[in-house]
Every structure is written in structure tokens, then in C-alpha cells.
C-alpha positions as a Python dict, from the first residue, in 0.01 Angstrom:
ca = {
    (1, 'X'): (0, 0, 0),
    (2, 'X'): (238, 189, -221),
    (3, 'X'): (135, 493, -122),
    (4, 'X'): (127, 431, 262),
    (5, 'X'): (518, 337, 246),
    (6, 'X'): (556, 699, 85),
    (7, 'X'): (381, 871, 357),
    (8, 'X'): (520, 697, 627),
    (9, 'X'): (897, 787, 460),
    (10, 'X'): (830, 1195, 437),
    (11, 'X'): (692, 1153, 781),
    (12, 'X'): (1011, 976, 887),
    (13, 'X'): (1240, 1191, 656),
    (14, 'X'): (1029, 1529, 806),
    (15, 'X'): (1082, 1411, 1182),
    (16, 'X'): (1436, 1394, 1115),
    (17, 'X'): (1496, 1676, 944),
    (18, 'X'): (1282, 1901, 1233),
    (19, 'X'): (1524, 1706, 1502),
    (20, 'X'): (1838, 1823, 1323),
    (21, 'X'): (1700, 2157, 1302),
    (22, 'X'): (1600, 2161, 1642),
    (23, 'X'): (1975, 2023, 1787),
    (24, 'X'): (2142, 2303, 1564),
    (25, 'X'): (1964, 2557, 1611),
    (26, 'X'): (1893, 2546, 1981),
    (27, 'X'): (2124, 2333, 2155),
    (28, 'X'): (2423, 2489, 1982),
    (29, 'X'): (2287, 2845, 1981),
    (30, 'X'): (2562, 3098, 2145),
    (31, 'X'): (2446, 3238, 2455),
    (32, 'X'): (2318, 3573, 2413),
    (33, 'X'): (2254, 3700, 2729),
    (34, 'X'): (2438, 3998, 2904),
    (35, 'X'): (2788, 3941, 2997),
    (36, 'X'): (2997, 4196, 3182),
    (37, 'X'): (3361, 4143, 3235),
    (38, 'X'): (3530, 4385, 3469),
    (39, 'X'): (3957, 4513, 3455),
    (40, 'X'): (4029, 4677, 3754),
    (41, 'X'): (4294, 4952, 3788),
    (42, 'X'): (4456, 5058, 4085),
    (43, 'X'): (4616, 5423, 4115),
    (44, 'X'): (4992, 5319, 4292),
    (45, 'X'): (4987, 5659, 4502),
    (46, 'X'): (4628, 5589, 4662),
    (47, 'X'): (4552, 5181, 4623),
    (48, 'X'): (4205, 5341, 4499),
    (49, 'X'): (4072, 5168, 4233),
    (50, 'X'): (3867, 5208, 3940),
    (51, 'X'): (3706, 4986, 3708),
    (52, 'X'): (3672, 4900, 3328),
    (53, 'X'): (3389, 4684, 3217),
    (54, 'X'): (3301, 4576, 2896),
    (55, 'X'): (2913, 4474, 2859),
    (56, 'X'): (2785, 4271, 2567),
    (57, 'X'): (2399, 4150, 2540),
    (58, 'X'): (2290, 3997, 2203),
    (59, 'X'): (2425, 4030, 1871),
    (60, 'X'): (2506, 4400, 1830),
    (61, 'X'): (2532, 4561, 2173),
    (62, 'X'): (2857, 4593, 2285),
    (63, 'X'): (2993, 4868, 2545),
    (64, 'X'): (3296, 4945, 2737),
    (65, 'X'): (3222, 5145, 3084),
    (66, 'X'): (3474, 5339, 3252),
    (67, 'X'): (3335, 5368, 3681),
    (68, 'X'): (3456, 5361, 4005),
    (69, 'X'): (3184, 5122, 4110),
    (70, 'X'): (3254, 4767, 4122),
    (71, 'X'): (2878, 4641, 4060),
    (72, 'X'): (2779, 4526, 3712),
    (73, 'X'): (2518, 4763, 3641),
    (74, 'X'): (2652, 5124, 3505),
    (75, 'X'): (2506, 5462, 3513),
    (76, 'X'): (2506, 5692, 3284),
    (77, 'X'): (2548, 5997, 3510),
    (78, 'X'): (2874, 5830, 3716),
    (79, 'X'): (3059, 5644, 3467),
    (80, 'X'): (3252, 5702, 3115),
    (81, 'X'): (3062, 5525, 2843),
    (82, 'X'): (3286, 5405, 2507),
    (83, 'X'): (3064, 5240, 2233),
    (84, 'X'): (3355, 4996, 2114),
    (85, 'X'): (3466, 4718, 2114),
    (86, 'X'): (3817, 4803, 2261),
    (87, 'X'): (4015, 5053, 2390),
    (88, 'X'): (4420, 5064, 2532),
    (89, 'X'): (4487, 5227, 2826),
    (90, 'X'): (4805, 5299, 3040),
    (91, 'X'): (4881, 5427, 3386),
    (92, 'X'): (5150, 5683, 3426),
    (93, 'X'): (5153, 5791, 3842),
    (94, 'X'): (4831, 5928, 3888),
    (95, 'X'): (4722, 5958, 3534),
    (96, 'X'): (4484, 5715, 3361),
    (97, 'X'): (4534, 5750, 2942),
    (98, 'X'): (4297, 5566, 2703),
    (99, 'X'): (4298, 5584, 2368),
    (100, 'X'): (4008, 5446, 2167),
    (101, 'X'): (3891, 5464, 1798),
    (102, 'X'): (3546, 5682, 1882),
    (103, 'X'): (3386, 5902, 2086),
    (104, 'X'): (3264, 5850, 2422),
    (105, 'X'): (3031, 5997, 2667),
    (106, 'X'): (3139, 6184, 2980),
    (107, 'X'): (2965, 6131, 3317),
    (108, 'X'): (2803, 6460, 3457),
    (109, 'X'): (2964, 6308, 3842),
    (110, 'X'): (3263, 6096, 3776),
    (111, 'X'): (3524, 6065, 4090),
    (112, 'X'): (3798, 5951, 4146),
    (113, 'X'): (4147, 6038, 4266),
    (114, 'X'): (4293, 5948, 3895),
    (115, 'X'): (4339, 6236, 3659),
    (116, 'X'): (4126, 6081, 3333),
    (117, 'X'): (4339, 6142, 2976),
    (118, 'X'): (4113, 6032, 2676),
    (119, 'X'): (4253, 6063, 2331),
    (120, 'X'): (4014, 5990, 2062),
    (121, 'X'): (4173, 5810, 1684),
    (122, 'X'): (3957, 5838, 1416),
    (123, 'X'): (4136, 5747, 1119),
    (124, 'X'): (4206, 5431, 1010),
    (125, 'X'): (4621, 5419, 984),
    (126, 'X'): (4677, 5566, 1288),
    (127, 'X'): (4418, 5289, 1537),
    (128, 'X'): (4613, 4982, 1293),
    (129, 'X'): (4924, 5183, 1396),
    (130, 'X'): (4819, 5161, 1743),
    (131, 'X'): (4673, 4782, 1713),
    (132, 'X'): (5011, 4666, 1643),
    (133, 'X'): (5235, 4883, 1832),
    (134, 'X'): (5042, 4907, 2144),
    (135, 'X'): (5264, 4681, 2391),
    (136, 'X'): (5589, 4913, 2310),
    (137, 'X'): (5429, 5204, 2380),
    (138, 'X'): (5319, 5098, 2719),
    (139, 'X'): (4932, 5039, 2712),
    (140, 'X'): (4739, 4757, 2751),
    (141, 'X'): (4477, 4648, 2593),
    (142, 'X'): (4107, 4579, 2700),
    (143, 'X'): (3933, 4319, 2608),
}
């Protein structure tokens, strides 16, 4: 009799244990599938636009695009590929200047009417020097 009462409490102790597991783990799980948010940019001169879109799928993959296409899906032949997290970006007349902290990938067929500035920062003092001083220099910052 003893022993019954001692299997039916791990049982109970077990069930609840797998239910609180369960309710963490997946109705509290962050969602993980792709998510593309788009900035669009419009050139004053022309009212032609072009687009910046920051992809993220998963844990680790995280992309910003540069395209003049407004659909969510990029290609690597037509549009500027960043692999981080954030870049700052300012439009003087016709001219389109990011600055991000690492190196990109050009598009082989890339047009537009903007003339496309891209300054790379790869040391640490100056991207915290830009990080906090963006806003007086005139560049905004994406995402």
C-alpha cells in the first residue's frame, strides 16, 4: 500500500514537472521564423525610392539588404548585402551615405538614380564614436 502511494506521487510529481516544461519551453518560445522589416528612402530630386531591409531568421542570422525592390525576398546579384546588425545612413541631394562597422557585398546590377557612398568602420572607438554621436551628424539609424 505504501509503496503504491509512492508511485502514484512521482507519477503525479513527473506529469507536472513535463507540463511545466512543456508551457515554458513551447508556449513561451520566441518566434524564430524569418522576419523582414523594410525603411524606405526616397531620393528628393526624383521621388524614386529605394529600400533597406533588415532580415532575421533564427538565432544567428541576421542581414541588412540594400535594393530597389520592394518585395521581401533579396538577390544577391541586385541588391547590397551588409552582414550586421545595423548600419546609419544619411541622404545629402542625390547621395545615399552609410556607414557600417563591416564589410558588405556589392551587387554585380544595382540601379538606381542615387549615387551609393559606403564607408566601412572597423575599429572599435571610432563605431562607439559614431553610436553616440550619430543624430548630430545627420544620419539615422537602421534598425
Amino acid at each position: 500500500m505504501k509503496n503504491n502511494k509512492i508511485k502514484i506521487a512521482i507519477i503525479l510529481i513527473t506529469t507536472i514537472i513535463i507540463a511545466i516544461f512543456y508551457y515554458v519551453f513551447f508556449y513561451n518560445m520566441p518566434d524564430l521564423s524569418p522576419q523582414i522589416t523594410s525603411y524606405i528612402v526616397i531620393n528628393p530630386k526624383t521621388g524614386k525610392e529605394v529600400y533597406f531591409k533588415h532580415e532575421t531568421r533564427g538565432l544567428s542570422f541576421n542581414v541588412m539588404l540594400l535594393s530597389n525592390d520592394k518585395s521581401s525576398s533579396y538577390n544577391e546579384n541586385n541588391d547590397y548585402i551588409f552582414e550586421y546588425n545595423e548600419l546609419f545612413y544619411k541622404l545629402d541631394n542625390d547621395t545615399l551615405k552609410i556607414m557600417i562597422g563591416s564589410d558588405y557585398k556589392k551587387p554585380k546590377l544595382f540601379k538606381t538614380d542615387f549615387i551609393i557612398k559606403i564607408d566601412t568602420i572597423f575599429t572599435n572607438p571610432d563605431y562607439i564614436n559614431l553610436k553616440i554621436r550619430y543624430k548630430s551628424k545627420g544620419y539615422i539609424k537602421i534598425p
